[in-house]
C-alpha positions, 0 to 999 in steps of 0.5 A: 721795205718797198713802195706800195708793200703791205705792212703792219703798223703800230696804231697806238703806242704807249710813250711812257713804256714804249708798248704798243697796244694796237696794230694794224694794216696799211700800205707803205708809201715811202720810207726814208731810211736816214730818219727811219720813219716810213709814211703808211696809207691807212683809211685813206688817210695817211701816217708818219710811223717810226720805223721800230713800229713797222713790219712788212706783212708778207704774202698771208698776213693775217695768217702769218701775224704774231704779235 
């Protein structure tokens, strides 16, 4: 994963189980790969994502999604 690369995010994700419910677009600002967390841009705001919870959308990504 690259600076400025759309990816999809984990929106909500239940702790107990560890299942995420929601995802959503965003672009990726940084990604550190030490502590494998990532910072997304996501309706001008910006989130901390754990890195099991990002995936990079590709070139069509509402058409090449999979939950």
């Amino acid at each position: 994963m690259n600076r400025g690369d759309l990816v999809w995010f984990a929106l909500t994700v239940n702790t107990q189980t560890n299942e995420v419910t929601d995802w959503d677009l965003g672009m990726l600002l940084e990604y550190s790969t030490v502590q494998k967390v990532g910072t997304v841009l996501y309706n001008g705001k910006i989130r901390r994502v754990r890195g099991e919870y990002l995936k990079t959308a590709g070139k069509n990504p509402l058409e090449n999604w999979t939950a």
